[in-house]
C-alpha atoms as an extended CHARMM CRD file, in Angstrom:
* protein
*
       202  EXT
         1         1  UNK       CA            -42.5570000000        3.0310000000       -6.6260000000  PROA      1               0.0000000000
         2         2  UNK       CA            -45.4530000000        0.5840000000       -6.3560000000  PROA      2               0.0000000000
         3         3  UNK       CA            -45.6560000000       -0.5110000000      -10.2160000000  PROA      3               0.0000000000
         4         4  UNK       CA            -42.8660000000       -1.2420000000      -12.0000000000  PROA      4               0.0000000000
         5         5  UNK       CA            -42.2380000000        1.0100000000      -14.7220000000  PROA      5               0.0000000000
         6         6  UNK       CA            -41.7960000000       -0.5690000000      -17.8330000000  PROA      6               0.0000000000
         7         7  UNK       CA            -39.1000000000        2.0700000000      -19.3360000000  PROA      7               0.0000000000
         8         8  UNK       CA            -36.3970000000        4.1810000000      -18.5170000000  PROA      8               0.0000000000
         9         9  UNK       CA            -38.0220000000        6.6550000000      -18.9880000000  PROA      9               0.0000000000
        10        10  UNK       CA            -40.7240000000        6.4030000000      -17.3280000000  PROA      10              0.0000000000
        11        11  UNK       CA            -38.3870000000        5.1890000000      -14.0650000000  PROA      11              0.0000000000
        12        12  UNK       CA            -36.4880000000        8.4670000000      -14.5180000000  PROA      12              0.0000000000
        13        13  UNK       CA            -39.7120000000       10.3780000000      -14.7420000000  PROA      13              0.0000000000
        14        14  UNK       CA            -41.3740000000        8.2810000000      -11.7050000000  PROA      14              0.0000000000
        15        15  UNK       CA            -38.2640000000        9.6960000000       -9.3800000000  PROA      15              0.0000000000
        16        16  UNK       CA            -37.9920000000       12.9050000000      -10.7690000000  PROA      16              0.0000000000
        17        17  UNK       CA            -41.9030000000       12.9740000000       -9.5400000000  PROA      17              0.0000000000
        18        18  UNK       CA            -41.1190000000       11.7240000000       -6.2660000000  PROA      18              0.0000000000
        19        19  UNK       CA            -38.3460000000       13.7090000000       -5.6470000000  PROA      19              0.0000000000
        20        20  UNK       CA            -39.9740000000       16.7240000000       -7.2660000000  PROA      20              0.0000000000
        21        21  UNK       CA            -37.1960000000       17.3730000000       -9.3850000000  PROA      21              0.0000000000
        22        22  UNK       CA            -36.9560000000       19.3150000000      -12.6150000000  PROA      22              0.0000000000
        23        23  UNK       CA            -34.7860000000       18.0520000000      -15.4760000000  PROA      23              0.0000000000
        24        24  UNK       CA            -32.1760000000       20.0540000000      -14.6740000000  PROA      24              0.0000000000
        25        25  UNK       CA            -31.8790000000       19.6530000000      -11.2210000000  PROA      25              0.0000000000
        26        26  UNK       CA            -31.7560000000       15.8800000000      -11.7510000000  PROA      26              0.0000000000
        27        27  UNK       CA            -29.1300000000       16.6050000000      -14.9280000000  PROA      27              0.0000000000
        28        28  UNK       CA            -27.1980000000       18.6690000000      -12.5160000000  PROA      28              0.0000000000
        29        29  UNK       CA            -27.0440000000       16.2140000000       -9.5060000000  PROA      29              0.0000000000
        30        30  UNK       CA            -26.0430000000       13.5670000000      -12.2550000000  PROA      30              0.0000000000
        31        31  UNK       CA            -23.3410000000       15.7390000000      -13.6150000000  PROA      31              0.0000000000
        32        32  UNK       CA            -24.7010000000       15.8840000000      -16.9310000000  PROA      32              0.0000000000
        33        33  UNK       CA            -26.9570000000       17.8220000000      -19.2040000000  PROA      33              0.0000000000
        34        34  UNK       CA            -31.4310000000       18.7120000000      -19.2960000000  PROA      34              0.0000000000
        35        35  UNK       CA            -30.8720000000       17.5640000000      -22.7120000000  PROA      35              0.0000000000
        36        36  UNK       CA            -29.7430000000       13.8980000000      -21.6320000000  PROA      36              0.0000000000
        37        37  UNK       CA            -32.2770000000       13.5060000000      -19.2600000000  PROA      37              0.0000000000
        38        38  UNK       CA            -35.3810000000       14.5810000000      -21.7240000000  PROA      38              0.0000000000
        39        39  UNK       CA            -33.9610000000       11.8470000000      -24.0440000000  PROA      39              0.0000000000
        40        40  UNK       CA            -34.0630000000        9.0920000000      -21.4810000000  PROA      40              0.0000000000
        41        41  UNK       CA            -37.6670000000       10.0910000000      -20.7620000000  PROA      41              0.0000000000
        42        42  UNK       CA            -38.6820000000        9.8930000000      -24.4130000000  PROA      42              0.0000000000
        43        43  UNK       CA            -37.1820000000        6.8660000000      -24.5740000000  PROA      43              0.0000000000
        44        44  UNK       CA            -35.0390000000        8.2150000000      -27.6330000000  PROA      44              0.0000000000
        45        45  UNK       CA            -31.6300000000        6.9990000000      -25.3620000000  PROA      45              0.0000000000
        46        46  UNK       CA            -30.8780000000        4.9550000000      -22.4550000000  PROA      46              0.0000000000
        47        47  UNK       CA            -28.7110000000        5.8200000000      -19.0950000000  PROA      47              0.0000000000
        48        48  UNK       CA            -25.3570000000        3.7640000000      -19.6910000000  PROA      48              0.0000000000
        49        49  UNK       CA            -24.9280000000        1.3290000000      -16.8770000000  PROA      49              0.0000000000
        50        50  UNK       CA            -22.8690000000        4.0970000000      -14.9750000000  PROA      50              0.0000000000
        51        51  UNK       CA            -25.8340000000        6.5760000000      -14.9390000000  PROA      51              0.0000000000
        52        52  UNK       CA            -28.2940000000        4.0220000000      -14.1780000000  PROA      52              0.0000000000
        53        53  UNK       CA            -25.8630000000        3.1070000000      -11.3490000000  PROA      53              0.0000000000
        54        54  UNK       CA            -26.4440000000        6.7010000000       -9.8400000000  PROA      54              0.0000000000
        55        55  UNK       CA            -30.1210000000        6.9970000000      -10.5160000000  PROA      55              0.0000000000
        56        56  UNK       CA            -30.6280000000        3.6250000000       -8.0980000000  PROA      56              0.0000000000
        57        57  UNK       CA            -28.2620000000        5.6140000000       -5.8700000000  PROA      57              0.0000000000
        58        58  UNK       CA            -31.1190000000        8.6470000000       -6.1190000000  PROA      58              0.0000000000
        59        59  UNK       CA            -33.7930000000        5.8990000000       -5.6680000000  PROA      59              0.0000000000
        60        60  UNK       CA            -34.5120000000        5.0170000000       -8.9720000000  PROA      60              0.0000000000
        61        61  UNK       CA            -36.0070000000        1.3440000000       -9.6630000000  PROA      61              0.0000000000
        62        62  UNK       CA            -34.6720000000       -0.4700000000      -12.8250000000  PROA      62              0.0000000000
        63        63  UNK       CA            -37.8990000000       -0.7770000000      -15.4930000000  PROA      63              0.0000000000
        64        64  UNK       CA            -39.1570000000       -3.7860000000      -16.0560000000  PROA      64              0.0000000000
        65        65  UNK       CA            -36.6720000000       -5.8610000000      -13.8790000000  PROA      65              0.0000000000
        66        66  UNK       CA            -36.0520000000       -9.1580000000      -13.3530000000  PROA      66              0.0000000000
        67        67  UNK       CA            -37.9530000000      -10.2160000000      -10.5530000000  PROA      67              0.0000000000
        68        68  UNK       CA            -41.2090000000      -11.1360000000      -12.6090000000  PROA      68              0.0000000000
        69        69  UNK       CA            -42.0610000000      -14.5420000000      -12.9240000000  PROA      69              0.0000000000
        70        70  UNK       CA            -39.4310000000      -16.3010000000      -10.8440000000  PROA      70              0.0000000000
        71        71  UNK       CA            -40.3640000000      -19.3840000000      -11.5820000000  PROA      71              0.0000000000
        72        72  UNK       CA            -40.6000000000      -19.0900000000      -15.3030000000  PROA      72              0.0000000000
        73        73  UNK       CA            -37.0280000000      -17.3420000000      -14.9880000000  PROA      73              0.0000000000
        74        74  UNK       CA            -35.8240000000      -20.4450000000      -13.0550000000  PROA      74              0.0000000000
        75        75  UNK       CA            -37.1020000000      -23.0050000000      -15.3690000000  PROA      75              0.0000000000
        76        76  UNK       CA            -35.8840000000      -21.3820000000      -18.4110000000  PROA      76              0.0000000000
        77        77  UNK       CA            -32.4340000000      -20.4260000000      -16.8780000000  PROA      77              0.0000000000
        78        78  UNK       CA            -31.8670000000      -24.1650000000      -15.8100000000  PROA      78              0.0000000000
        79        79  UNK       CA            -32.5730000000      -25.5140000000      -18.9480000000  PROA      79              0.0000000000
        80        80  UNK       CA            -29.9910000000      -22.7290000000      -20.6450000000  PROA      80              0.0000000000
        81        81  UNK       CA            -27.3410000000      -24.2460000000      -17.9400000000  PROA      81              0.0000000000
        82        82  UNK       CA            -28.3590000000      -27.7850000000      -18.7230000000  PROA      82              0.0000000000
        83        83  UNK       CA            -27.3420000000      -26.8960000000      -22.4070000000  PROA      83              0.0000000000
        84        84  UNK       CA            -24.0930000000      -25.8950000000      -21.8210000000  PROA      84              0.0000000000
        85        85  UNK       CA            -20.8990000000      -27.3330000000      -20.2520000000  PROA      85              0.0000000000
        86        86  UNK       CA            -18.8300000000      -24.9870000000      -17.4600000000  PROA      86              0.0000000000
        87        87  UNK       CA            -19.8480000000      -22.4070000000      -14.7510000000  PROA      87              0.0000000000
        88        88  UNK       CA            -22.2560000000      -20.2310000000      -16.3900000000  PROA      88              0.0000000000
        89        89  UNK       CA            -24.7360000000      -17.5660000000      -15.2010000000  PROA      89              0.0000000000
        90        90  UNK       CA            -27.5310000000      -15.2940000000      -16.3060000000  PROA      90              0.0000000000
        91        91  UNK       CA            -27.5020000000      -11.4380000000      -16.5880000000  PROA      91              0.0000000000
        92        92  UNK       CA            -30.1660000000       -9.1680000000      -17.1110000000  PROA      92              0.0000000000
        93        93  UNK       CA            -30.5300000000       -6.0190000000      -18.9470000000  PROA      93              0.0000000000
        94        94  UNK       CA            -28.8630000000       -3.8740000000      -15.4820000000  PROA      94              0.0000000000
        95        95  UNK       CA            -26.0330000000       -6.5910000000      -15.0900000000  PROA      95              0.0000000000
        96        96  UNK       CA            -28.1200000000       -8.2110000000      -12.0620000000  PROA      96              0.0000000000
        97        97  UNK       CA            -27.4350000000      -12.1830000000      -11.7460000000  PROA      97              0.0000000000
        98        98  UNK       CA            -30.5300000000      -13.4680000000      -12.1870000000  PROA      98              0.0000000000
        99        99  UNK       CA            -29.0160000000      -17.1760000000      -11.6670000000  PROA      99              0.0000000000
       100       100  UNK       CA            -26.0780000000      -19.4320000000      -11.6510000000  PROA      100             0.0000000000
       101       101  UNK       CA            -25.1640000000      -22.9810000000      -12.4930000000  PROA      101             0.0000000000
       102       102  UNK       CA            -24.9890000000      -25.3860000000       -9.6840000000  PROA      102             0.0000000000
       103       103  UNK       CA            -21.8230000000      -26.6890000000       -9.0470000000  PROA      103             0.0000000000
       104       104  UNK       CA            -19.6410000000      -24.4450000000      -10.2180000000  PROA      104             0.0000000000
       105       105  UNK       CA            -17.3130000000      -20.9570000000       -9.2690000000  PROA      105             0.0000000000
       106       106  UNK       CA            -20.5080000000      -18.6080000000      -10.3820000000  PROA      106             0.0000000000
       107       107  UNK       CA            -22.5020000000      -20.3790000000       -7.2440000000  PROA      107             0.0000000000
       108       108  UNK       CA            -23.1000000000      -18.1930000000       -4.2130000000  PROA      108             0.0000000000
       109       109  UNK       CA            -20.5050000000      -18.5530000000       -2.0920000000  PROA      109             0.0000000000
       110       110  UNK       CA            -18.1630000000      -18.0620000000       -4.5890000000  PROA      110             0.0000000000
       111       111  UNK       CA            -18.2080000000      -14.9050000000       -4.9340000000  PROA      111             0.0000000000
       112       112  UNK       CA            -21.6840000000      -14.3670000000       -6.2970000000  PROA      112             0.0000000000
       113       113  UNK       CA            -25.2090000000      -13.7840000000       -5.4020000000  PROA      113             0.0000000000
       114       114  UNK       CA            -28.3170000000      -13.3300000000       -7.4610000000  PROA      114             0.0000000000
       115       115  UNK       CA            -30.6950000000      -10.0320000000       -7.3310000000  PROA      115             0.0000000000
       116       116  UNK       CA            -27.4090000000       -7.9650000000       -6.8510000000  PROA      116             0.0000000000
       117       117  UNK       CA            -25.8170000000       -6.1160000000      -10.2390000000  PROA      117             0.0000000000
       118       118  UNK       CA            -22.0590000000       -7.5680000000      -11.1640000000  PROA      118             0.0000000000
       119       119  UNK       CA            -20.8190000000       -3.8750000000      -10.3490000000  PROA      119             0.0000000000
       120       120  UNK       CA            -22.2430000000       -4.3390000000       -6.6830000000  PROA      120             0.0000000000
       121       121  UNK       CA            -20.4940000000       -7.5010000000       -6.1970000000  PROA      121             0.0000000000
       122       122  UNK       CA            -17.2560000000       -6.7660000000       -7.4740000000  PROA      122             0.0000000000
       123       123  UNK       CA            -13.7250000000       -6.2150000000       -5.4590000000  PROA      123             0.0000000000
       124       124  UNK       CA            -12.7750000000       -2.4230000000       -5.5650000000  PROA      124             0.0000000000
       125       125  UNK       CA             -9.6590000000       -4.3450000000       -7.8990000000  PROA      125             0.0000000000
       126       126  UNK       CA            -12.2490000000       -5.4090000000      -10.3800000000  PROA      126             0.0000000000
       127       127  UNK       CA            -14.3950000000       -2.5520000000      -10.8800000000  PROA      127             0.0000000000
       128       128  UNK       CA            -12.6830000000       -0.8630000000      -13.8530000000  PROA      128             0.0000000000
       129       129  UNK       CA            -12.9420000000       -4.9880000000      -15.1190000000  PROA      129             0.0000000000
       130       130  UNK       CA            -16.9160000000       -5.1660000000      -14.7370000000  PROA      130             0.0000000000
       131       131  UNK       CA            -17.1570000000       -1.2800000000      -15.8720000000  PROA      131             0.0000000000
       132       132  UNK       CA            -15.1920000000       -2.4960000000      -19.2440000000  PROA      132             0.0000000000
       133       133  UNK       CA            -17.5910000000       -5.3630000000      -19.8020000000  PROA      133             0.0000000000
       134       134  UNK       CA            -20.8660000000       -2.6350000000      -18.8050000000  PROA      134             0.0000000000
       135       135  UNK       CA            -19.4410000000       -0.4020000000      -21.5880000000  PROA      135             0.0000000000
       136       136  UNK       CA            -19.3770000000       -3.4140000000      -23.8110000000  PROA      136             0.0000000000
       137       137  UNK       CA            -22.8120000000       -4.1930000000      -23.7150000000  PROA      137             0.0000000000
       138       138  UNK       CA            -23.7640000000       -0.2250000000      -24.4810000000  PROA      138             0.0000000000
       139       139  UNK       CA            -21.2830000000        0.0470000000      -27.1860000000  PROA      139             0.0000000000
       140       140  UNK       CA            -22.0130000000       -2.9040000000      -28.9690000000  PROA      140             0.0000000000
       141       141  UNK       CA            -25.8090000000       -3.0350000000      -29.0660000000  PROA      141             0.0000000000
       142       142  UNK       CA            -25.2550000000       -6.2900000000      -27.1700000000  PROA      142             0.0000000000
       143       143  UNK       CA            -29.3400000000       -6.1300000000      -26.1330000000  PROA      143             0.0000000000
       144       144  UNK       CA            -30.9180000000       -5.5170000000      -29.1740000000  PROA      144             0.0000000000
       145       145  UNK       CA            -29.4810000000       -8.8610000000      -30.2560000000  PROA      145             0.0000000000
       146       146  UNK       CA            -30.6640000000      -12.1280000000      -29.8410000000  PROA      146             0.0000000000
       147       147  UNK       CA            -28.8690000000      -15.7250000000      -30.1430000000  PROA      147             0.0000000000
       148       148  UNK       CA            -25.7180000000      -13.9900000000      -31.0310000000  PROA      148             0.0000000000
       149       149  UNK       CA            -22.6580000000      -15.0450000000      -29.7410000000  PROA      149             0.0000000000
       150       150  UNK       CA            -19.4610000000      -13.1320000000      -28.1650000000  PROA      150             0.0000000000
       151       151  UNK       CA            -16.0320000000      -14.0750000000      -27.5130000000  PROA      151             0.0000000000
       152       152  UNK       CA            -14.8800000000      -11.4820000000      -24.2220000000  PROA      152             0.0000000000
       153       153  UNK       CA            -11.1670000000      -11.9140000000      -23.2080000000  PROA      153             0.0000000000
       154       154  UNK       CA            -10.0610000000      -10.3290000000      -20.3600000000  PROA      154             0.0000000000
       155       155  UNK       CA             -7.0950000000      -10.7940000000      -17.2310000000  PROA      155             0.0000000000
       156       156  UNK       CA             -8.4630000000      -11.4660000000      -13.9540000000  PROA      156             0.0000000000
       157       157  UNK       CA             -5.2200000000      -11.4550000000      -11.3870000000  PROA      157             0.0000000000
       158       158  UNK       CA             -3.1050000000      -11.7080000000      -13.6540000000  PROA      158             0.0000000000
       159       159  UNK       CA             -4.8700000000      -15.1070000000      -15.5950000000  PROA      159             0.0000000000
       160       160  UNK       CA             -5.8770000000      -14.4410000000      -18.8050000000  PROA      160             0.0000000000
       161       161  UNK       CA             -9.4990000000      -15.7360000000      -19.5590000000  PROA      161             0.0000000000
       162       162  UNK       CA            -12.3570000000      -15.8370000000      -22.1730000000  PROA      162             0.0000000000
       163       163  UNK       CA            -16.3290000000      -15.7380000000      -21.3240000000  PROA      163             0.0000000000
       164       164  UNK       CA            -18.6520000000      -16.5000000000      -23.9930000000  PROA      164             0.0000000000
       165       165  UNK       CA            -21.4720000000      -14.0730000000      -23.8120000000  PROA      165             0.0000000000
       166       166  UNK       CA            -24.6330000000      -15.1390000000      -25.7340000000  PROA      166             0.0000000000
       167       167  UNK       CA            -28.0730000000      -12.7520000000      -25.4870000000  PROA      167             0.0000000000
       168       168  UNK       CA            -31.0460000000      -14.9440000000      -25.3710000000  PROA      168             0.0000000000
       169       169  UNK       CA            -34.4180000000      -13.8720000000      -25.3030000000  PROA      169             0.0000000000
       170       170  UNK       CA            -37.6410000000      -15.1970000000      -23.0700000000  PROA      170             0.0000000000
       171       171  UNK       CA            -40.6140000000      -13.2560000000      -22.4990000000  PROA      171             0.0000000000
       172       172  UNK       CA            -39.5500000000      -10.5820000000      -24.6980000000  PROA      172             0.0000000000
       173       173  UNK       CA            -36.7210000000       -9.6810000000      -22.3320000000  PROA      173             0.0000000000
       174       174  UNK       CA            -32.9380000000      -10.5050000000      -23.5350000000  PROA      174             0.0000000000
       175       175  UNK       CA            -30.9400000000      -11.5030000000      -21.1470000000  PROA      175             0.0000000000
       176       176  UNK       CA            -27.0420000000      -12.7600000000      -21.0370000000  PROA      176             0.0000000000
       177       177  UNK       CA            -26.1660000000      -16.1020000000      -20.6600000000  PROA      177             0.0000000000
       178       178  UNK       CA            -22.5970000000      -15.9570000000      -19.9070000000  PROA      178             0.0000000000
       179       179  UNK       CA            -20.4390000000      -18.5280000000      -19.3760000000  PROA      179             0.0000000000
       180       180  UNK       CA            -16.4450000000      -19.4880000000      -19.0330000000  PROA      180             0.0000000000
       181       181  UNK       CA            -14.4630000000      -20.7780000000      -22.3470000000  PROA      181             0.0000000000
       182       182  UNK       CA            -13.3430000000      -23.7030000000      -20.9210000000  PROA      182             0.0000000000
       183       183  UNK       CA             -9.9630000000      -23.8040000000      -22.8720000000  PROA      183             0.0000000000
       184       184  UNK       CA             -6.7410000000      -21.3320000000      -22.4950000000  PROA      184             0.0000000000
       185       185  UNK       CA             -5.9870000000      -18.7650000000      -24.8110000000  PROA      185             0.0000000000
       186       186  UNK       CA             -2.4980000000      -18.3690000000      -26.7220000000  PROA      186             0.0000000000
       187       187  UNK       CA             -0.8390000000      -15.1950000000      -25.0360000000  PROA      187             0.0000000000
       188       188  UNK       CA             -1.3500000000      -14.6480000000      -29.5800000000  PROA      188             0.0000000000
       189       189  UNK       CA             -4.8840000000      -15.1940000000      -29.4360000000  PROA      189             0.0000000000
       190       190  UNK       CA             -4.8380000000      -12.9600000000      -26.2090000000  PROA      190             0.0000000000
       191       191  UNK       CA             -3.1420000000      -10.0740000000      -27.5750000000  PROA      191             0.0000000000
       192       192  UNK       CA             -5.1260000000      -10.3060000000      -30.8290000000  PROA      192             0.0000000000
       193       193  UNK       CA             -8.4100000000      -10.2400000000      -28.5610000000  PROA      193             0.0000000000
       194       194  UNK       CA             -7.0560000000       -6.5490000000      -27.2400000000  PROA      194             0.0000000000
       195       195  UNK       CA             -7.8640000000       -5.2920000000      -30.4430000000  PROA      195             0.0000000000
       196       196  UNK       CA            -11.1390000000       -7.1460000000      -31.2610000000  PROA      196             0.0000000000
       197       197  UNK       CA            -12.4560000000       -6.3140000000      -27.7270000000  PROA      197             0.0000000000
       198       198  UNK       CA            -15.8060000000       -8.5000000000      -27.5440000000  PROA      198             0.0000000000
       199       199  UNK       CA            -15.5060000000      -10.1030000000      -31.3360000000  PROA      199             0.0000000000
       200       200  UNK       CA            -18.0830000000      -12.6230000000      -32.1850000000  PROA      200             0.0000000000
       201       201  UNK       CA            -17.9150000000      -15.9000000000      -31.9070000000  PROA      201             0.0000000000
       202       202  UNK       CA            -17.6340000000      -18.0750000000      -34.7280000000  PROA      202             0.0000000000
């Protein structure tokens, strides 16, 4: 695709073009329904983060993306980092790491490298992890916010830990600033959080 689309739906129409697919050919190699996919084009819905996952698989570029205005991106992501205490990184609307703190675990090297999705860089152990923070963000609107606050417990090997995700906006894109809580939670405040999955912050 030369232009970047500035939709889903027009990405999912752009490689059912290329492809010359009809919407049910592209419903059935996605395992779901014509009805789905004319939704996504009409922008009424949007793939969840598992769907979009298979139409890059098929060739499918995300809309929009992230890649625009580097620069800008840069500035305004270091002076989020410079704001806030702790490893800390920036996600966009696909999960991609758009950048990371100096100096801390979220550097590359550490696991982490920007222009790749979360779910790309993740350990076969972790994927069901990153998938339950993915279905997060679709279930709880996360993107149409902005400047709102989450508290996200979850166990990594066996440590229990807490990311704050906030959804800031710059250049009418929101993106997720998400960084470590730096203190330990109570195995009360942990097993509370089970039931509040993703509860805001006060």
């Amino acid at each position: 695709m030369d232009v970047p689309c500035n939709n889903w739906g027009e990405s999912v129409r752009s490689l059912r073009s290329r492809l010359n697919l009809s919407q049910e050919k592209l419903a059935s190699l996605l395992n779901t329904n014509q009805c789905t996919i004319s939704r996504w084009e009409r922008g009424v819905t949007v793939p969840t983060y598992r769907m979009r996952a298979r139409l890059k698989e098929l060739g499918c570029e995300s809309p929009g993306g992230s890649s625009n205005n580097h620069s800008a991106i840069a500035a305004f992501s270091q002076a989020l980092f410079d704001s806030t205490s702790g490893p800390s990184m920036l996600l966009d609307k696909e999960c991609t790491v758009v950048a990371m703190s100096s100096g801390h675990e979220y550097q590359p090297g550490h696991g982490y490298v920007t222009g790749k999705t979360l779910l790309e860089q993740s350990l076969p152990e972790d994927r069901d992890m990153v998938m339950e923070l993915m279905r997060f963000f679709d279930d709880s609107g996360f993107w149409n916010t902005v400047n709102t606050c989450f508290e996200y417990p979850y166990v990594n090997q066996g440590e229990k830990r807490c990311v704050i995700l906030t959804s800031v906006e710059f250049n009418g894109q929101t993106f997720c600033l998400m960084r470590r809580k730096q203190d330990t939670l109570s195995p009360v405040q942990v097993a509370d959080s089970r039931n509040i999955r993703g509860r805001q912050a006060d």
